[in-house]
C-alpha positions in Angstrom: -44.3 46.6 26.5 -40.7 46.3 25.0 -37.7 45.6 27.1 -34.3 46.7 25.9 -31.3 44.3 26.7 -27.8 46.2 26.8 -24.9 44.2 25.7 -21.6 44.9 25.6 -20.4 46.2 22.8 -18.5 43.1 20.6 -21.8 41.0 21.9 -23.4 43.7 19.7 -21.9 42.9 16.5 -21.7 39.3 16.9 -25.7 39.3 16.7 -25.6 41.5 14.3 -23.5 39.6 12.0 -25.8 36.5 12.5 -28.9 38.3 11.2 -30.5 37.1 7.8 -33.3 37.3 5.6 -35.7 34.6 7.6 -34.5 36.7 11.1 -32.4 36.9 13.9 -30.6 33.6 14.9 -27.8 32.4 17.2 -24.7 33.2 16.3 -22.8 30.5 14.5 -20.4 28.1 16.6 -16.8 27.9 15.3 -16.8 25.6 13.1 -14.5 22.3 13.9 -10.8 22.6 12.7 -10.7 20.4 9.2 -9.3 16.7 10.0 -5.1 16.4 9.8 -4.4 14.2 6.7 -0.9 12.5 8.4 -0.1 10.3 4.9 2.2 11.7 3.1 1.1 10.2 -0.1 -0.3 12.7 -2.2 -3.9 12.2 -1.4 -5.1 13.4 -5.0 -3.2 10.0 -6.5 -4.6 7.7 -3.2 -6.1 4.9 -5.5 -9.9 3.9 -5.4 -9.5 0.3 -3.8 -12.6 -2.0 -5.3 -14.0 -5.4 -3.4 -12.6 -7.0 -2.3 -9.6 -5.2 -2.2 -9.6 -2.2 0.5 -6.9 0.8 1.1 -4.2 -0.2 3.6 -1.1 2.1 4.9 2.0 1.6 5.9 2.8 2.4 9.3 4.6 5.7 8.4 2.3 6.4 6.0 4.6 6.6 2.9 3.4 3.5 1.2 -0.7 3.1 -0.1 -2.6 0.3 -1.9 -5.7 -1.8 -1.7 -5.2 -5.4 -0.4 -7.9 -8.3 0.7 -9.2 -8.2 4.6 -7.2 -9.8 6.9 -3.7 -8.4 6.0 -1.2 -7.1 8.4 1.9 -4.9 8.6 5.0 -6.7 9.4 7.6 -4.7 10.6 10.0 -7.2 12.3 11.8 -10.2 10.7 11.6 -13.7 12.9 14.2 -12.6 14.4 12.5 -9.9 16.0 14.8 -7.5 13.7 13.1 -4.3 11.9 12.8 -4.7 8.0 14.6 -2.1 6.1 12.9 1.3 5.6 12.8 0.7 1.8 10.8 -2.3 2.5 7.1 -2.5 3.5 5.8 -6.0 4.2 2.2 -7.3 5.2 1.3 -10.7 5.7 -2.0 -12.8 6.1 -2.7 -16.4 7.4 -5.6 -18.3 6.6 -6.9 -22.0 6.7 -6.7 -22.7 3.3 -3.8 -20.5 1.7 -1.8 -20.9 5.0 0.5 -17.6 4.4 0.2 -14.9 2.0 2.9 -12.1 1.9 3.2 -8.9 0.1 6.1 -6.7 -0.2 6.5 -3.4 -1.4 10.3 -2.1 -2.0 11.7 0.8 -3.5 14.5 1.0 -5.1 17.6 3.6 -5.4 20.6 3.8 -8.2 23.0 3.0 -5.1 21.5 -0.2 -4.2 22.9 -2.1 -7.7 19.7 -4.0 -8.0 19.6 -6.4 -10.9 16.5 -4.4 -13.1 14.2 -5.7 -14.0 13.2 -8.0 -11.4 13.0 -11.2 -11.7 12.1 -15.3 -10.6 14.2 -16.7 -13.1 17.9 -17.4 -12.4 17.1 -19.2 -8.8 18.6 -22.4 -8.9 19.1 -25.0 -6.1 22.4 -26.2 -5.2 21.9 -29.7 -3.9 25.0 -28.9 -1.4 23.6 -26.0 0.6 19.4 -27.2 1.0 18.9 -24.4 3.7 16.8 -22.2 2.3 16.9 -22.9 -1.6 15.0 -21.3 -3.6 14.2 -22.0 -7.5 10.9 -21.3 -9.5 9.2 -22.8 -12.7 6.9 -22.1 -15.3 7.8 -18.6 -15.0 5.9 -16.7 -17.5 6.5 -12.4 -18.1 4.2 -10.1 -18.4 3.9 -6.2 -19.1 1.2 -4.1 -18.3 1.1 -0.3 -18.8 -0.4 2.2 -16.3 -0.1 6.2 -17.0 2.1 5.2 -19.8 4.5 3.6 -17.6 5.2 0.3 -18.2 5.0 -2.7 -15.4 7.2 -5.7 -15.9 5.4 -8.6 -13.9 6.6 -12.5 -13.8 4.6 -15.0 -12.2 5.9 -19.0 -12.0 5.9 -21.4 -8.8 8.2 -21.0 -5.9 9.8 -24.3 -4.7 11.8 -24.4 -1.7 14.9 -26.8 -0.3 13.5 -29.2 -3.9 10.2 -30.0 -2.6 7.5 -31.1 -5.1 5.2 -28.4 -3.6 5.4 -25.1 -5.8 3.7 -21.9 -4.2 2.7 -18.6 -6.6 4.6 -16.4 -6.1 4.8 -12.5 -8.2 7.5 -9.9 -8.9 6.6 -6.7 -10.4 8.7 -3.6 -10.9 8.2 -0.1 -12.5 9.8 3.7 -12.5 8.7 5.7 -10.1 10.4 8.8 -11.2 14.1 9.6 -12.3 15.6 8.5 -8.6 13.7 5.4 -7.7 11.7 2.6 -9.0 9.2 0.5 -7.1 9.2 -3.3 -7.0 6.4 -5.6 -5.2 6.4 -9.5 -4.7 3.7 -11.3 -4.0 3.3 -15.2 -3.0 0.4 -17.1 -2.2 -1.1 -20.6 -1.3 -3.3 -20.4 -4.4 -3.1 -19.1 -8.0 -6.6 -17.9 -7.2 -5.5 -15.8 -4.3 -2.3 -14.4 -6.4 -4.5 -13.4 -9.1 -6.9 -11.1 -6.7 -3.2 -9.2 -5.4 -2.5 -8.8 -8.6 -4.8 -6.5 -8.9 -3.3 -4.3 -6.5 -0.5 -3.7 -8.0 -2.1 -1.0 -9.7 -3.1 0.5 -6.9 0.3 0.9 -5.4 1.1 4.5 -4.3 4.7 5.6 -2.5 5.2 9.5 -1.2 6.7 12.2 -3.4 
């Protein structure tokens, strides 16, 4: 005995349209809406971040690279003001490095920055202590990625003239015609330096 089920007329097509070769099957649920990329990096050029490095964004999502666990943005000064918008920093405190900070700045013809950057220059005056800076052993590097050519210094920080010298980086490349890019990097170690280092590389700013 057969029994015929009337549907209405679009029901009708839609099983229809889900016939195939093995039979008749359900017809297919929408499928879910594809995820909304919010960066606005180019996600073809989003770097491939290797341990123990791993991808970090900025909090607008302009700025990309691959940094150690434990790292935060820090979007206020001490002073509870909000950095720049040119200027992305993240920070880290641990037991033996104490802080680590990394900032990412970029850099337009209007804001007369002295290019290439650089830790030499930075003396102490012994009259004004408060917050004197002056580094040491600075040595230069340059490293070439896509053809573009990264200058990178690394030497020891000192601070007010204490004995105590932390490593500390400045790097700085082209970005295109307009802008150039320039990171700085100090740590409690020369060990923990040298891992960021390697995310410089990695660093990726929006069109």
């Amino acid at each position: 005995m057969f029994f015929v089920l009337t549907l209405p007329y679009f029901a009708r097509g839609c099983c229809l349209a889900c016939v195939v070769l093995l039979g008749a099957v359900a017809c297919e649920s929408p499928r879910s809406p594809a995820p909304v990329v919010l960066a606005h990096v180019d996600q073809t050029t989003v770097p491939e971040c290797r341990a123990p490095l791993r991808m970090t964004w900025s909090s607008d999502s302009l700025v990309a690279l691959c940094l150690p666990s434990g790292f935060h943005e820090r979007i206020r000064d001490n002073l509870g003001k909000a950095f720049h918008l040119q200027h992305y920093n993240w920070e880290r405190f641990t037991p033996n490095d104490g802080a680590t900070f990394v900032t990412v700045s970029m850099l337009y013809p209007q804001d007369n920055a002295i290019w290439p950057p650089s830790l030499s220059g930075q003396e102490c005056d012994t009259n004004r202590m408060s917050h004197c800076e002056h580094v040491k052993d600075v040595r230069v590097y340059t490293e070439h990625l896509g053809g573009v050519p990264r200058h990178i210094e690394i030497g020891s920080m000192h601070r007010d003239l204490s004995e105590y010298g932390r490593p500390t980086l400045v790097a700085g490349w082209d970005i295109d015609g307009a802008r150039k890019a320039m990171v700085r990097m100090e740590a409690g170690t020369m060990a923990t330096l040298d891992t960021l280092r390697a995310s410089i590389s990695t660093v990726r700013v929006s069109p």
